[in-house]
TIFI-724252 format. One line per 3 residues: their letters; for each residue z, x, y of N, C-alpha, C. Coordinates in steps of 0.1 Angstrom, whole numbers, plus 2048, in hexadecimal, padded with zeros to 3 digits. Example, Ala and Ser with C-alpha at 12.3 -4.5 7.8 and 13.67 -1.06 7.14 Angstrom:
! residues 2
AS) 84E,884,7C7,84E,87B,7D3,84E,884,7DF; 847,880,7EA,847,889,7F5,84F,881,800 .
END
This chain:
! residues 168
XXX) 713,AA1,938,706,A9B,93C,701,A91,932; 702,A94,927,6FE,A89,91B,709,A82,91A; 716,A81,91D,71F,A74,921,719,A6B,92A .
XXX) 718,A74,938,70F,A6A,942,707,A63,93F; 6F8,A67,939,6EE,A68,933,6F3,A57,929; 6FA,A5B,920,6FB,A4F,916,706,A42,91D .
XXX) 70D,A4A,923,714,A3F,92F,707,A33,930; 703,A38,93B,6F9,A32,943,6EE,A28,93C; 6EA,A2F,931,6E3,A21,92A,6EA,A19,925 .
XXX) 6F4,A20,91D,6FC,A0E,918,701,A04,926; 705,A08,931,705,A03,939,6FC,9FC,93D; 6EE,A01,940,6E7,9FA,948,6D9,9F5,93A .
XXX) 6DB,9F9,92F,6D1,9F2,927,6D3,9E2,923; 6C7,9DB,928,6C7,9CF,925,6CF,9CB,91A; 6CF,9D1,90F,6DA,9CD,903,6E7,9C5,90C .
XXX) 6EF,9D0,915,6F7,9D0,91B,6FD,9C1,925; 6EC,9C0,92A,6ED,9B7,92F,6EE,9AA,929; 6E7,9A8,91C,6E9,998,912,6F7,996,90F .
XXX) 6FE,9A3,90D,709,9A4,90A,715,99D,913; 714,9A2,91F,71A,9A1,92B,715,98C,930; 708,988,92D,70A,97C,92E,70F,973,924 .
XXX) 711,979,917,715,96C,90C,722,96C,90F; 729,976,910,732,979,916,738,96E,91E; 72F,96A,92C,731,962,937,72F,956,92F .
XXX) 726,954,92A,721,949,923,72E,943,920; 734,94D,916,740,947,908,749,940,912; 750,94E,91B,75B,949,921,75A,93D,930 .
XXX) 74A,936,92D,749,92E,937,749,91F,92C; 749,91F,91E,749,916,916,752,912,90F; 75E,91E,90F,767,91F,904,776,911,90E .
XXX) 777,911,919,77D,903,921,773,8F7,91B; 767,8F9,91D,764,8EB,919,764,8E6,90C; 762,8EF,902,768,8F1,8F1,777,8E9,8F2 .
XXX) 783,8F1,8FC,78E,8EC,8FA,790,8E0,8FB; 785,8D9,90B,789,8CD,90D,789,8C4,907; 779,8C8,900,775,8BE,8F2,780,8BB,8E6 .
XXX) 783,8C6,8E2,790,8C7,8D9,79A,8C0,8DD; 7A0,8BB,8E9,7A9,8B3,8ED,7A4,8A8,8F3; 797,8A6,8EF,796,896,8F4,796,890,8ED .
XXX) 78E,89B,8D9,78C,891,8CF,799,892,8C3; 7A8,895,8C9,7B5,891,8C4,7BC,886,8CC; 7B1,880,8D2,7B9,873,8DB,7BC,867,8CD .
XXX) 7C6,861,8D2,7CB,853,8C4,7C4,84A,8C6; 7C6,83C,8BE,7C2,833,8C6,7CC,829,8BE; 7CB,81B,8C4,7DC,812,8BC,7D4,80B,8AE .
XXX) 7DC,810,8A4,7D9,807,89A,7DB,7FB,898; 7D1,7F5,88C,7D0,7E7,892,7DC,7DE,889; 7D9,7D0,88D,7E8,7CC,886,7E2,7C9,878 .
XXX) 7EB,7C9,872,7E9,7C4,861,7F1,7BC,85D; 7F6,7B5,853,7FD,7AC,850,80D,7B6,84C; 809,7BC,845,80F,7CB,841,81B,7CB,850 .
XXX) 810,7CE,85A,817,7CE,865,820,7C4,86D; 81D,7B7,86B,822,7AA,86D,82F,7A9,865; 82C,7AE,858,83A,7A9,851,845,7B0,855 .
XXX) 844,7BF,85F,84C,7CB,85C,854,7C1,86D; 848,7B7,873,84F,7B3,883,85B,7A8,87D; 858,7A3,86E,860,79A,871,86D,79D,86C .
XXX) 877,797,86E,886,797,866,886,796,85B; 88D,7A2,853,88E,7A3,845,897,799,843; 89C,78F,846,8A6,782,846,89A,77C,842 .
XXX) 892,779,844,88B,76A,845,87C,76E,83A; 87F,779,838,874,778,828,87F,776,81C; 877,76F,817,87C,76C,804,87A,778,800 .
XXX) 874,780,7FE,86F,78A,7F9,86A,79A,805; 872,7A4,801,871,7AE,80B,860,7B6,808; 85E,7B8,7F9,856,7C2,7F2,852,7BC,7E1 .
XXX) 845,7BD,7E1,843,7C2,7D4,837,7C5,7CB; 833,7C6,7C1,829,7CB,7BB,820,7C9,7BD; 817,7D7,7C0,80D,7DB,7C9,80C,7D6,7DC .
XXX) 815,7D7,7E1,817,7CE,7F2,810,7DD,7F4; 819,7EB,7F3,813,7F6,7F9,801,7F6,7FB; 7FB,7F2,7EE,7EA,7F6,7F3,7E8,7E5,7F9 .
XXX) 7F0,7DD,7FE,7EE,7D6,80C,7E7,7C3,7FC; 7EE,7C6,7F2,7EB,7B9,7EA,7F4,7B0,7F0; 7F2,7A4,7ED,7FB,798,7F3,804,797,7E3 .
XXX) 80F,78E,7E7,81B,787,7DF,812,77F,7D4; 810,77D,7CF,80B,77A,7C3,808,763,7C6; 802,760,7C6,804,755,7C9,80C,74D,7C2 .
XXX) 80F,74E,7B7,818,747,7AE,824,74B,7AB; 82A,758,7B2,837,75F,7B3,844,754,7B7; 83F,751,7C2,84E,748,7C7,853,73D,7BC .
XXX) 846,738,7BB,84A,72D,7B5,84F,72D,7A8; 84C,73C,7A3,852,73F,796,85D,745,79B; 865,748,7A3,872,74C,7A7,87B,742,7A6 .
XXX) 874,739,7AC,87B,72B,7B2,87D,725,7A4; 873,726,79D,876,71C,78D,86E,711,78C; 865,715,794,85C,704,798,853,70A,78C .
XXX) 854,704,785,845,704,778,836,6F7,77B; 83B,6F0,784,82E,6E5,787,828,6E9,795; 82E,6F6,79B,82A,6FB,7A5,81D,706,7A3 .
XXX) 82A,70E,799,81C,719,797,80E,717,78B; 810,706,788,809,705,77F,7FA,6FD,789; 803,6FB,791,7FA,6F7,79C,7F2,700,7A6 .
XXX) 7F7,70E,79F,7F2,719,7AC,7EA,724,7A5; 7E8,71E,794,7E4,72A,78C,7D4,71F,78A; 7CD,728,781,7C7,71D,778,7C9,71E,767 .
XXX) 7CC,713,764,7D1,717,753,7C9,70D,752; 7C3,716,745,7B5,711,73A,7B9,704,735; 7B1,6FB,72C,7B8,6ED,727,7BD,6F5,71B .
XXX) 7C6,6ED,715,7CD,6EE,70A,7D4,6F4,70B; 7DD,6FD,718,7E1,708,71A,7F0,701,720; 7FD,703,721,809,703,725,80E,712,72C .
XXX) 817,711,73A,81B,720,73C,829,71C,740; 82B,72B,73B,840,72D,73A,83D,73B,743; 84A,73B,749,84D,744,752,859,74B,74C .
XXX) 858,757,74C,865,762,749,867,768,756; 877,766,756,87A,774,760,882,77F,75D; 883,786,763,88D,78E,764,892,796,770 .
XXX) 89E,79E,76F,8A4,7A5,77A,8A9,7B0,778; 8A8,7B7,783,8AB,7C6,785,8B0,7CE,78F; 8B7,7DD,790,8B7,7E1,797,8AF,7E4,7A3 .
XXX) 8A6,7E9,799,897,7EF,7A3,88C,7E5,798; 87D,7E9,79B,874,7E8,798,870,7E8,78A; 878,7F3,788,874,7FB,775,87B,7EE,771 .
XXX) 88B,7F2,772,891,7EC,767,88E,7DC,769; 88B,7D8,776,883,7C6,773,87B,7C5,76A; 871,7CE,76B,864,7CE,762,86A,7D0,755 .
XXX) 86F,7DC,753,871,7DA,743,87F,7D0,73E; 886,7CA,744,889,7C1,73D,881,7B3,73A; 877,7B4,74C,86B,7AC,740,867,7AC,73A .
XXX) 85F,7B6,735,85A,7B7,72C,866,7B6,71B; 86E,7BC,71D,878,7B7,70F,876,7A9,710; 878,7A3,718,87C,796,713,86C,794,70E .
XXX) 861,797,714,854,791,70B,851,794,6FE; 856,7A2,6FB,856,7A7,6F0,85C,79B,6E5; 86B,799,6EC,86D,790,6DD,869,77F,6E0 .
XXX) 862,781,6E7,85B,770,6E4,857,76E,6D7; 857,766,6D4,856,760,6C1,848,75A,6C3; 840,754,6CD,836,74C,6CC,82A,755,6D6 .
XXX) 820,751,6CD,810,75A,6D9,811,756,6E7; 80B,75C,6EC,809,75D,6FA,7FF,761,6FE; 7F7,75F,70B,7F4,763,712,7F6,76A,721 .
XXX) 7FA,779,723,7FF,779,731,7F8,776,737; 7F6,76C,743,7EE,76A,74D,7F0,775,759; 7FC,778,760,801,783,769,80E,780,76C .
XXX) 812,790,76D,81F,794,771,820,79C,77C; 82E,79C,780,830,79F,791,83D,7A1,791; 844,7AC,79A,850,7AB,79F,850,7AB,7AC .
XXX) 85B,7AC,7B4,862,7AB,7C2,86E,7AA,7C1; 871,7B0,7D0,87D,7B2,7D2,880,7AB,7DA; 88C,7A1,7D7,894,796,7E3,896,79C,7F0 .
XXX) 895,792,7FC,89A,794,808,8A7,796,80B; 8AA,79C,812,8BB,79C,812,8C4,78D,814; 8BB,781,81E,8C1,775,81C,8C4,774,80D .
XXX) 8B2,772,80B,8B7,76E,7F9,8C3,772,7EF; 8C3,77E,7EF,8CA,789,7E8,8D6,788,7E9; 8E1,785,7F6,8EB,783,7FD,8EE,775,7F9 .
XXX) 8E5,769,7F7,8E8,759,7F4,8EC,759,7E3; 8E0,762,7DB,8E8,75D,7CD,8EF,769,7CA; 8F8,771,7D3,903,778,7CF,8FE,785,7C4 .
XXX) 8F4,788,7C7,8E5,78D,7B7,8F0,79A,7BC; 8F1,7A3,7AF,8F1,7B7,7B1,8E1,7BC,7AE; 8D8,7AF,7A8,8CD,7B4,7A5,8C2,7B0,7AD .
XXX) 8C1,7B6,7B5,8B1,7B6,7BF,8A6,7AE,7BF; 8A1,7B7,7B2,894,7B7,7AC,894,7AA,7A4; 889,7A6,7A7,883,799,7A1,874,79E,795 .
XXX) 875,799,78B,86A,7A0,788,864,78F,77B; 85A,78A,77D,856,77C,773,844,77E,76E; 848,778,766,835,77A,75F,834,768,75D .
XXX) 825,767,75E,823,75C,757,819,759,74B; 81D,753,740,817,753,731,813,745,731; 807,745,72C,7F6,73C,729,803,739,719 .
XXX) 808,72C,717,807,72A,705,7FE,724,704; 7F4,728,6F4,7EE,71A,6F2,7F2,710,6EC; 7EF,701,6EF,7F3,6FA,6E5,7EB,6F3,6DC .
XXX) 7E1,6FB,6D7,7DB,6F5,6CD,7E1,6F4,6C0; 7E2,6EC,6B7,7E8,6E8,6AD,7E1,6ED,69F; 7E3,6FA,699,7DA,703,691,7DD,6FB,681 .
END
């Protein structure tokens, strides 16, 4: 009798009943919860980047595949080629050098990245005369390129140095 008894209220006490609608509530919200969750994993097309333009074109037809800093999306250095090429009245024309000021180009080459770099750098070390670095840069040849001067070495890697020529 006090089973029945206790039955019967929890059954029919209003408690019972809030219970019984959040209940309906949940499981009348929890599909539209879902649907929301798969509407807001939809894609959308990324946009183009230059990053992305170079990856359309033929690794044939760049001078240059890659190089320092391209990943955070920096450009080729504007005075690089021409310091590949050897043009000194090019990149003198693409920099600005102070008056009184002359610039020489070092290069060097490498397997990878490191060893370009640090053989630049050796060779600046034993420069005999001041300098100023203005900037340095490496890259890596295109496969045209690389393939035409018969290179085992890749990596391109050149700085360019401010001398002054004031007469002390």
């Amino acid at each position: 009798m006090i089973q029945d008894l206790l039955y019967h209220t929890l059954t029919l006490s209003p408690e019972s009943d809030k219970i019984r609608e959040m209940k309906k509530r949940f499981y009348l919200i929890l599909p539209l919860l879902f649907i929301i969750l798969l509407a807001s994993c939809a894609t959308t097309l990324a946009g183009t980047s230059d990053i992305n333009i170079e990856k359309k074109q033929s690794n044939k037809k760049l001078l240059f595949k890659d190089w320092k800093y391209k990943g955070f999306g920096q450009p080729l250095p504007v005075w690089f080629e021409a310091a590949y090429k050897g043009n000194l009245d090019e990149v003198r024309s693409k920099i600005a050098v102070p008056e009184n000021h002359t610039i020489e180009i070092v290069t060097a080459q490498g397997i990878n990245s490191d060893q370009a770099n640090k053989s630049l750098w050796q060779k600046l070390s034993e420069k005999a005369e001041l300098f100023e670095l203005y900037d340095s840069s490496w890259a890596l040849l295109g496969e045209k390129e690389a393939s035409a001067n018969n290179n085992s070495y890749p990596y391109y890697a050149a700085a360019v140095l401010l001398i002054d020529n004031k007469e002390e």
